[in-house]
N, C-alpha and C positions, 0 to 999 in steps of 0.2 A: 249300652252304657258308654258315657263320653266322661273325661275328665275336662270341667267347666271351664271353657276359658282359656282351653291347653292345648287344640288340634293343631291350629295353623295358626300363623303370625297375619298378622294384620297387613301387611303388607304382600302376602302370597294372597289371601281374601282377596282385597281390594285388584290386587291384579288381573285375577283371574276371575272376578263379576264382571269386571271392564272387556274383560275377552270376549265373555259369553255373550255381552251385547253385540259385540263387532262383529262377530260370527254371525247373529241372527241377523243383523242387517246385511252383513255380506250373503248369506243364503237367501234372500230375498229376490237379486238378481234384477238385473236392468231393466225388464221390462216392467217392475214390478217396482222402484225405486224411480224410474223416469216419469211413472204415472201416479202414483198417490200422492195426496196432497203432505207436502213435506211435515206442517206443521201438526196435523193430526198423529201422524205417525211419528214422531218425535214424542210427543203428550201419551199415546199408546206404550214407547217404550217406557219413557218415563213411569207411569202408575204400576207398569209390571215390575221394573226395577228398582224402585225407590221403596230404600228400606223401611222396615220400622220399626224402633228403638224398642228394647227389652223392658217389660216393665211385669215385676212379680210382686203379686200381691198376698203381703204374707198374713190377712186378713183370711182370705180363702185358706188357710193352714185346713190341713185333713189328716187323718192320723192312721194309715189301714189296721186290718184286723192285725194285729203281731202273733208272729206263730212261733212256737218254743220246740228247740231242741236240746240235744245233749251231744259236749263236745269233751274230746280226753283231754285233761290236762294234765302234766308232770311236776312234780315237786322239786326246783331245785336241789334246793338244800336235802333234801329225805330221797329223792330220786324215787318216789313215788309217782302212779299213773292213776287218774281217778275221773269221776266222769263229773261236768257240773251243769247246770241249766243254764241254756243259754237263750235271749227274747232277742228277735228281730224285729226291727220297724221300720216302717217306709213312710216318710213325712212326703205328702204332696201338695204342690201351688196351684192355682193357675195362674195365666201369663196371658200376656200383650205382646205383639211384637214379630217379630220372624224370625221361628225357629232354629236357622241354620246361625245364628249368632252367638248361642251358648257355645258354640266350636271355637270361635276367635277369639285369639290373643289379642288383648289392649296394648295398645302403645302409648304410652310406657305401660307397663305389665309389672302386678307385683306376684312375686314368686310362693299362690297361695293358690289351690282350687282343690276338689273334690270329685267322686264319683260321682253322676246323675244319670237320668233317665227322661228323656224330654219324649211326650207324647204329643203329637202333632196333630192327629186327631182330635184329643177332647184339650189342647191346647194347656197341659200339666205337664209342670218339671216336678221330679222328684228326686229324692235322696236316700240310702237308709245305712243303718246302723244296727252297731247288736249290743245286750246290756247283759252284764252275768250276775246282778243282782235286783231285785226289787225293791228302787231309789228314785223316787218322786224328783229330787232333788239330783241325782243324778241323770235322769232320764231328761230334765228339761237343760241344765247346762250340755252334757253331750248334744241335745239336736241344736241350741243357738250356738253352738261350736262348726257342726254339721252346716247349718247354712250359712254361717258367717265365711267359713270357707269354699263354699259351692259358690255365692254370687258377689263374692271381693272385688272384682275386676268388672263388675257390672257398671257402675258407672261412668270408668275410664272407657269401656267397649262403646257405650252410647256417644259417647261423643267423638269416637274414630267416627261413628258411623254418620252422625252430623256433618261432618266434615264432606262423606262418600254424596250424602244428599242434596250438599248445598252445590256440589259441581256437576250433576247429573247431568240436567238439561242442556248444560254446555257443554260438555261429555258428546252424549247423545246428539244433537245438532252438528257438531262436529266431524263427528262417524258418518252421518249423513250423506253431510256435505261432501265429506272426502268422497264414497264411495260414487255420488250422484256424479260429483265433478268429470271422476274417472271416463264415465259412462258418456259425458258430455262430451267431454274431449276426444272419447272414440267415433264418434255418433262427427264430429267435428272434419276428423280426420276424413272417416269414409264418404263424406260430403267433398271435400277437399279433391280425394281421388277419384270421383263421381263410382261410388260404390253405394249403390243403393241401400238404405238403413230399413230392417224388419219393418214394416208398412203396421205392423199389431204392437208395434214399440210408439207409444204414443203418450205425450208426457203436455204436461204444465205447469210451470217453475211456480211456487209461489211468493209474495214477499213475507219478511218477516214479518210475526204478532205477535198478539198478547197469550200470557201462559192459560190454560183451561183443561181441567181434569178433563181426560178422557180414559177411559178403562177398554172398552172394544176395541180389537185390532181392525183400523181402517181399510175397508175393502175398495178393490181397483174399480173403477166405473168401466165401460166396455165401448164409450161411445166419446172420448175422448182423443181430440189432435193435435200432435207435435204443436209444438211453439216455443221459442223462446222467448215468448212476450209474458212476463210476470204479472198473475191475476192472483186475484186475492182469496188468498183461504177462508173455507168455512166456518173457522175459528174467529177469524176478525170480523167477519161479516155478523157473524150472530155477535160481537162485542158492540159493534159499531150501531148495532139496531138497537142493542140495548141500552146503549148511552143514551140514543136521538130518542130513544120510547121513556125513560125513564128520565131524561130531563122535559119531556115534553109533557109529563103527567107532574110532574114538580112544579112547573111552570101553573096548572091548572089551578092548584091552590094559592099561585102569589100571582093576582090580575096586575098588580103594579108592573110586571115584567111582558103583560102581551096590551094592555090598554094601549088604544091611541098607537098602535103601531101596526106598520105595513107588511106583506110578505118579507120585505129584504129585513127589514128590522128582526123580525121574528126567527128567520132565517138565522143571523147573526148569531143571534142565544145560540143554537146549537152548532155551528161554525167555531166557535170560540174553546169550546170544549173539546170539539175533534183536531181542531189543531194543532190542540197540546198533546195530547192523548197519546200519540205513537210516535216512534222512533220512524227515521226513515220513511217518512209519511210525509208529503203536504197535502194543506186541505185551505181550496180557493172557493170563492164565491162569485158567482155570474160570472164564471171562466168559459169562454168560448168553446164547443166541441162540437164537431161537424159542422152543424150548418146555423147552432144558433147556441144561445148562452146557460147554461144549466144552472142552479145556484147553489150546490152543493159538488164539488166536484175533488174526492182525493186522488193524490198521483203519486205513484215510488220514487222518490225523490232521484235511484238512482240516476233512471234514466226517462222520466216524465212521463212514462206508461200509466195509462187511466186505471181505476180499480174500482171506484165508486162512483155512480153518480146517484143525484138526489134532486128532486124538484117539489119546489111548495107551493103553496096553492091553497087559498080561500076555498070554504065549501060554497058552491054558487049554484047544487043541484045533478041531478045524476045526468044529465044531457051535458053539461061542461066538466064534468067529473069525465065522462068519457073521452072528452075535448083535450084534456089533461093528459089522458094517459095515450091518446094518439100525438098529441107533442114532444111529450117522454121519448115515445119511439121513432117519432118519424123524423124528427129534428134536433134528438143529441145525441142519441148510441148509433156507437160504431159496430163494427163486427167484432171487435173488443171486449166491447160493453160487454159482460154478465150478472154482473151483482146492482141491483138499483133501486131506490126508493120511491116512494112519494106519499110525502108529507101534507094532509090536512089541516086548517086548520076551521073547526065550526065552530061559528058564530049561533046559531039556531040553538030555542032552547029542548027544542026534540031531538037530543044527542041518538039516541036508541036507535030512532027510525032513519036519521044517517049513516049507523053504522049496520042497519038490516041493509038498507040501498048503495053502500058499498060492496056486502057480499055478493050482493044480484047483480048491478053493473058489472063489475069487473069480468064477471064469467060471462057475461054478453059481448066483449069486446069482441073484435074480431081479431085479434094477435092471442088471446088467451087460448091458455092449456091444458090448463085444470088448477083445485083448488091443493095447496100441500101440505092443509095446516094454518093456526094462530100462534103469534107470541104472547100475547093479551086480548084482555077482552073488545080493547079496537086498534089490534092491530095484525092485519093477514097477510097470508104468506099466500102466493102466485107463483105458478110457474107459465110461461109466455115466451112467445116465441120472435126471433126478427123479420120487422117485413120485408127483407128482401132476401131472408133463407130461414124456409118454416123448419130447418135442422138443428137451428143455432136457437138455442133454450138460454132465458133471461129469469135469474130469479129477480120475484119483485115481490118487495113487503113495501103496503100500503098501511100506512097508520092516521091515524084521527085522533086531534086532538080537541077538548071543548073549550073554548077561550068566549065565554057568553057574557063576561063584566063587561059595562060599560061606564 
């Protein structure tokens, strides 16, 4: 039994959730903070820790069985002792929400609350009461008594907790950063004094993204190398394909947008959208890398480190499709490079039989590694390796688009 509303002050709450996060990232430890992808685990913490607002539904009212006893009473006035019947009831909800919040005090708080009993299990709060006479009438004002003073403060609590939810991510981010920085700057130092750094402490910075639910805690890869060169998280990459896939299937229904135009033209459509798209992002077209010009090309603005690259291309058949993906490799990724596309677009009104003869080239290349998966019905997912270190793994989603008006 809790009195609703009345354990802890909202302010000792909120302090002490923010703790427990900072804890759980502090025990996570450097080798373990220098290698997961930061934004994943950020999103991780996020869904574990991001409240949810109380919500009782007094529609589900239930009424248990009431069981009668007998209690002495005294007579003032007569100083009399005599025994009367007495009915007990336990009114139950159920509820929405995260349980440990019938504990906290709202701020501002009004000076109202009640005994309960919140079961976490079958997700019911309840209440009870006792009645010493048999009164319809009084049975139903006592229990809207009963609740009105158990969940008073319910709606002031929800919006403390509004408050706790809408600074989470930046909360979290934060804790992050701090603790990653720390680790940096030791990792820094003993560089500095040529003290060599744990060889199994192996990390890769990423740049900031876009928010996306994640509920799994992000596990450490094993096959990952120091760097402080910023690559791009899994989280944008799977954002970024699904811009270029889902404005490239938008585009299929409006011909007025791919007629009469060339790769750069076509190109362009989906350049326009990722340029705006993120913070701390640019995103250039036919920008030089390595050895020749790519036409999709983002870079961390901070410090012009590559993250993306993307190449487009006419379907002209699986023998220049293959042509395609050895230029990809052999004339624009660096040892850098690991996230990259390529972008079809077919003309041919046998869309099908292009997107069978994509999955079969591809796996005939001679850089392929295997297949890892679809994000759509034409557009796959590769993993592939660089030609001049079969160690260094390139994701690649190839996507097809059908542009057949003419």
């Amino acid at each position: 039994m809790i009195k609703s509303f009345n354990e802890i002050t909202f302010h000792e709450f909120k302090t002490n959730w923010f703790t427990q996060i900072k804890q759980e990232i502090q025990m996570k430890g450097k080798d373990y903070l220098l290698l997961v992808d930061e934004d994943e685990f950020a999103e991780y913490l996020h869904s574990k820790y991001e409240l949810t607002p109380l919500e009782v539904d007094a529609l589900s009212e239930a009424v248990d069985q009431p069981s009668k006893s007998k209690e002495w009473f005294e007579d003032r006035m007569w100083g009399e002792r005599y025994e009367r019947d007495v009915y007990s009831f336990t009114i139950r909800y159920h509820f929405i929400g995260s349980p440990v919040l019938f504990k906290v005090q709202s701020n501002p708080w009004s000076m109202t609350s009640y005994e309960i009993e919140v079961d976490e299990s079958s997700k019911t709060v309840s209440f009870s009461f006792k009645l010493y006479k048999q009164d319809v009438e009084e049975f139903i004002r006592t229990k809207n008594d009963c609740y009105g003073r158990s969940f008073a403060n319910l709606i002031k609590l929800n919006q403390n907790i509004e408050e706790i939810n809408n600074g989470l991510l930046n909360t979290i981010n934060s804790y992050i950063n701090q603790e990653k920085s720390k680790y940096i700057k030791e990792n820094d130092f003993f560089a500095a004094i040529s003290v060599k750094v744990n060889k199994d402490t192996k990390s890769l910075f990423t740049a900031p993204t876009v928010k996306r639910k994640i509920i799994p805690q992000p596990k450490v890869p094993k096959d990952k190398e120091f760097s402080s060169e910023p690559t791009m998280s899994n989280i944008m990459y799977d954002d970024i394909l699904k811009v270029i896939y889902d404005s490239g299937k938008s585009m299929e229904k409006k011909p007025a947008l791919y007629i009469n135009k060339d790769e750069e033209g076509l190109r362009d459509q989906f350049l326009f959208i990722l340029e705006t798209r993120y913070e701390g992002i640019t995103a250039t077209g036919e920008t030089f890398n390595r050895s020749g010009k790519t036409d999709i090309l983002l870079k961390y603005a901070a410090d012009g480190s590559n993250l993306f690259v993307a190449e487009c291309k006419f379907w002209h058949g699986g023998s220049e499709y293959i042509k395609a993906i050895s230029q990809l490799f052999d004339r624009y990724l660096s040892w850098r490079d690991s996230k990259v596309a390529l972008v079809m677009f077919v003309t041919n009104q046998d869309f099908s039989k292009v997107l069978k003869s994509i999955e079969e080239e591809s796996l005939n290349h001679q850089y392929a590694k295997k297949r890892v998966g679809s994000r759509g019905e034409s557009s796959f997912s590769f993993e592939f390796h660089l030609p001049q270190d079969k160690d260094k793994s390139v994701m690649v989603e190839v996507m097809a688009f059908h542009y057949d008006k003419k």
